[in-house]
C-alpha positions in Angstrom: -41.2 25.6 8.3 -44.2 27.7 8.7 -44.4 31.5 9.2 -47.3 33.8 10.3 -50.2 34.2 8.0 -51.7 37.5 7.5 -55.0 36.9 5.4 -55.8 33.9 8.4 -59.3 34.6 9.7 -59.3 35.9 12.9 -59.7 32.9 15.7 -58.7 30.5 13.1 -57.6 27.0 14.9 -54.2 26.0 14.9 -55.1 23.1 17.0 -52.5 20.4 18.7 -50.0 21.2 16.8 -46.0 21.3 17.2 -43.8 23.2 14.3 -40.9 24.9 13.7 -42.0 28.7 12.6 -40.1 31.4 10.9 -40.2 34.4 12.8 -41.3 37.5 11.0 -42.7 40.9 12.1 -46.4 40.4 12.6 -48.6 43.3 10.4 -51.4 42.6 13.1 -52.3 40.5 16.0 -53.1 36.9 16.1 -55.8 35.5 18.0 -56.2 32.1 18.3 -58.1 29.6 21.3 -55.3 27.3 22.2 -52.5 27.8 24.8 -49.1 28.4 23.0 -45.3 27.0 24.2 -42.7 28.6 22.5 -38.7 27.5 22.5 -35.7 29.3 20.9 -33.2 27.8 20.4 -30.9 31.1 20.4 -31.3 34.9 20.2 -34.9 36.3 21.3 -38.4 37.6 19.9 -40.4 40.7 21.3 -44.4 40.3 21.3 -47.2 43.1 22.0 -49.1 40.2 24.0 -52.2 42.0 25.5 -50.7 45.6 25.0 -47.4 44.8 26.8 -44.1 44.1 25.1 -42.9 41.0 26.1 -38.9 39.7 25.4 -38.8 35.9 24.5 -35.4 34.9 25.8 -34.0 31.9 24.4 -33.5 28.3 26.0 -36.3 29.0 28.5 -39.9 27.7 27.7 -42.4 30.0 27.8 -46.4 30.1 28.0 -49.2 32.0 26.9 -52.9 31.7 26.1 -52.8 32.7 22.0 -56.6 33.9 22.7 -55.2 37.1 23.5 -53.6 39.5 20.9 -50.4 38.5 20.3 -47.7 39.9 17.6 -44.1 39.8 16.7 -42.9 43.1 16.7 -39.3 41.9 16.7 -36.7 39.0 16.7 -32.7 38.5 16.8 -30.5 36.0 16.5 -32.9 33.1 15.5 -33.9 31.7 12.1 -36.7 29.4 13.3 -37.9 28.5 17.0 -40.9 25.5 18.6 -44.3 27.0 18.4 -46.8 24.3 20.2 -50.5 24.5 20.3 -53.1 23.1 23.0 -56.9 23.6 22.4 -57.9 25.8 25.5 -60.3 23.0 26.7 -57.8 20.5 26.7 -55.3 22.6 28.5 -58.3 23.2 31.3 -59.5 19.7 31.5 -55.5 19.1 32.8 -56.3 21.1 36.1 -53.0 22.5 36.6 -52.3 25.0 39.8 -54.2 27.6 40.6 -50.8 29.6 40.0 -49.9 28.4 37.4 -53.2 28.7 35.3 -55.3 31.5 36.5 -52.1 34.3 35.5 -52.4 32.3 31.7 -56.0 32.9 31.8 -55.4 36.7 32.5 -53.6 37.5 30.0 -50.0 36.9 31.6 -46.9 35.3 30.1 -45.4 32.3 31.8 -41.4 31.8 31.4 -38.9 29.4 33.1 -37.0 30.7 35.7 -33.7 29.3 34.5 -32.3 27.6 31.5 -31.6 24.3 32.8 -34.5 22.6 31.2 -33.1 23.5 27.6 -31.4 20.4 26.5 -34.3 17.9 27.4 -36.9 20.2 26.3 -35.4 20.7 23.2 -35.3 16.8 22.0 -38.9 16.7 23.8 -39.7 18.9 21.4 -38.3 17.8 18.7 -40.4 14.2 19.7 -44.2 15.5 19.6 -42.9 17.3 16.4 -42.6 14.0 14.5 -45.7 12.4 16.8 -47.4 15.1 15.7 -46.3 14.7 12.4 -47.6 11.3 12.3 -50.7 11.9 13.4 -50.9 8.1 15.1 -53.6 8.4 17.7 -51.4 6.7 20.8 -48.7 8.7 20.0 -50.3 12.0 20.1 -52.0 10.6 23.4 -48.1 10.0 24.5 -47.4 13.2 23.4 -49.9 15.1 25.7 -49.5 13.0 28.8 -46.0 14.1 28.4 -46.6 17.8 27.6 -48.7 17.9 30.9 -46.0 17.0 33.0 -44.0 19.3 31.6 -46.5 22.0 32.5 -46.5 20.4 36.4 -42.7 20.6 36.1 -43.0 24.1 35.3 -45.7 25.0 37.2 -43.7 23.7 40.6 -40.9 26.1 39.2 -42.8 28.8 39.0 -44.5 28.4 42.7 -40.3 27.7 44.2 -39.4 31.3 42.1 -42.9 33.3 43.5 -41.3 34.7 47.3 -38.5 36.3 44.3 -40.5 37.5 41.7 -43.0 39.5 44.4 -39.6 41.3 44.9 -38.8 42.3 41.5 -40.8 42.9 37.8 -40.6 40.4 35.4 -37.6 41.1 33.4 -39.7 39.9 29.9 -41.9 43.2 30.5 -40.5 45.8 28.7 -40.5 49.4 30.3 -43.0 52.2 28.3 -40.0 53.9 27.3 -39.6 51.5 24.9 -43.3 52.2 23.1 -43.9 53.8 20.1 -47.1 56.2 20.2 -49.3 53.2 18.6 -47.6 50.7 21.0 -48.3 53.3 23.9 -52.1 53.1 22.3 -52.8 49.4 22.6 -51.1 48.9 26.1 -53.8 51.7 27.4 -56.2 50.0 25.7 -55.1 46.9 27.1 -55.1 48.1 30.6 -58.9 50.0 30.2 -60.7 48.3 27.8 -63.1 47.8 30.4 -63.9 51.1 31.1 -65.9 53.5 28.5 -63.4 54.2 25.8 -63.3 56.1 22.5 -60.9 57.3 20.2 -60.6 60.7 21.9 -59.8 59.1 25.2 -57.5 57.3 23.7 -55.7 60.1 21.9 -55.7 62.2 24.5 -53.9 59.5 26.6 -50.7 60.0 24.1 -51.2 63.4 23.1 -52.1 62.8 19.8 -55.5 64.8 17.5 -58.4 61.6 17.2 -57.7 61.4 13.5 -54.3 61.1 13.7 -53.8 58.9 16.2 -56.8 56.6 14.3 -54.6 56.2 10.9 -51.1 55.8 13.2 -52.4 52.5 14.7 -54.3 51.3 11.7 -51.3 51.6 10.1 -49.5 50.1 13.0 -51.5 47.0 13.7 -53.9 46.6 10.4 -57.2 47.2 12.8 -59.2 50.2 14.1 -58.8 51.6 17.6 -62.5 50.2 18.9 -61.9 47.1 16.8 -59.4 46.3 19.0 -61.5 47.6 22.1 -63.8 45.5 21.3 -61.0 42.2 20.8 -59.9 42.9 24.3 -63.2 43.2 25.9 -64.1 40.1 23.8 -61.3 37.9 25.2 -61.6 38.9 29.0 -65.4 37.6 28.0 -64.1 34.3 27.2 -61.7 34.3 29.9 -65.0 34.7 32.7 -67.4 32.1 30.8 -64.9 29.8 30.7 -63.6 29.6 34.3 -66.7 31.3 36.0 -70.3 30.7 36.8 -71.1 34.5 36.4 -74.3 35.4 34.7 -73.9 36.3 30.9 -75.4 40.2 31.4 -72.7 40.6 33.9 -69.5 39.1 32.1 -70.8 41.2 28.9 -70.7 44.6 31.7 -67.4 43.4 33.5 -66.0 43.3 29.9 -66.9 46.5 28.7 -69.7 46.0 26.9 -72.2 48.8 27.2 -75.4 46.1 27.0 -76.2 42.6 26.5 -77.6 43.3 22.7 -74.3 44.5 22.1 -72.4 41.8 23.5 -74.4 39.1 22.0 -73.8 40.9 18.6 -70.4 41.1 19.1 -69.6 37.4 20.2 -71.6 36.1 17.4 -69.7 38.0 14.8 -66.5 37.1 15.8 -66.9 33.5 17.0 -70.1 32.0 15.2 -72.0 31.1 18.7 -73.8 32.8 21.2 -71.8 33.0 24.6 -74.5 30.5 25.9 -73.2 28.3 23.4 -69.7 28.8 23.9 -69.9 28.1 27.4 -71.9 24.8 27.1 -68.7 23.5 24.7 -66.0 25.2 27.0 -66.5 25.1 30.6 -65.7 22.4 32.7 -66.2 23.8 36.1 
């Protein structure tokens, strides 16, 4: 089985992949450009996924885009659960509802209404495991013509659950209450990275002298304050090149970035291309 990596680069590729992982409390985020599925089998897992803490409930398949920081802060009553991996392009080039896609793509967790699906899900699971496994070219291809209409599947139960979940918050979202000062931190952050921020802003927003609040989420998520700014603003960048025809000095502004020089700088550091680049390989509209 395979567990969480610390020392992985940053935006390492997990590719198509389908495992059985160990869960273990993250030290730091994980960013990676696929779309994740996870399954328990039993208990539950907490993740600070884009600065909220989200609850994993078991038997329920649920969906997220791994480009945005995601890390276990928590876990019961499960030694091992399905983690599935689907490049981003691949997952685009599938054109699934608007609904169903554009919350993904925004940062939002998708989770099946009801359970019902666990028993079928579970040996599908279990099926691109060993096709993955295998690594036979027709299988894989079975594998993801069958992992699509899953996501259809889910994607209609979504849209029949939308007229109740306008009515009510998403029971995965866990209330602030629940935060620690460096979770309280990152789910600001999360919510304003696209605004000027600095350290003091962000102090001030907890209540908490620049310094000290600096070393508490350092020491909380293994990353500095504007280094994880600036992985925020740097996902919501992907996000707009990939699914919008904007002009590159605008997406940099709309994502925070004081200037284009910046920007460029920042992209290039992180992901080894120039946004240009990136969208050439990426978008398919």
């Amino acid at each position: 089985m395979v567990r969480f990596d610390p020392t992985r680069p940053d935006f390492s590729p997990y590719g198509f992949s389908c495992v059985r992982w160990t869960p273990t409390p993250m030290p730091r985020g994980d960013r990676h450009n696929e779309i994740e599925l996870n399954l328990l089998e039993s208990g539950s897992l907490v993740y600070l996924l884009g600065g909220r803490k989200v609850a994993v409930p078991a038997e329920r398949l649920t969906v997220f885009w791994a480009g945005v920081p995601h890390q276990i802060l928590d876990f019961e009553g499960l030694a091992e659960y399905f983690v599935l991996t689907i490049p981003l392009a691949w997952f685009l080039q599938w054109r699934l509802p608007d609904h169903f896609t554009q919350p993904i793509l925004h940062g939002g967790t998708i989770i099946e209404p009801d359970g019902g699906c666990f028993t079928s899900d579970r040996a599908r699971f279990e099926l691109w495991s060993e096709d993955v496994r295998l690594g036979s070219g027709e299988r894989c291809h079975a594998s993801l013509l069958e992992i699509e209409a899953r996501l259809r599947r889910l994607a209609l139960s979504v849209a029949a659950d939308l007229p109740r979940r306008s009515r009510r918050k998403s029971p995965a979202v866990l209330d602030q209450r629940h935060l620690s000062r460096a979770e309280q931190m990152a789910c600001f952050i999360a919510q304003n990275y696209t605004q000027p921020l600095t350290a003091e802003t962000i102090s001030q927003h907890v209540g908490l002298h620049p310094n000290y609040a600096m070393a508490l989420f350092q020491q909380t998520f293994g990353t500095t304050l504007i280094k994880y700014v600036t992985e925020h603003r740097l996902s919501h960048a992907q996000r707009l090149l990939v699914t919008t025809q904007d002009l590159i000095v605008n997406i940099a502004l709309r994502s925070g970035f004081g200037s284009l020089s910046r920007f460029n700088e920042a992209f290039r550091q992180s992901f080894g291309c120039t946004p240009r680049e990136y969208r050439r390989l990426h978008q398919l509209m």
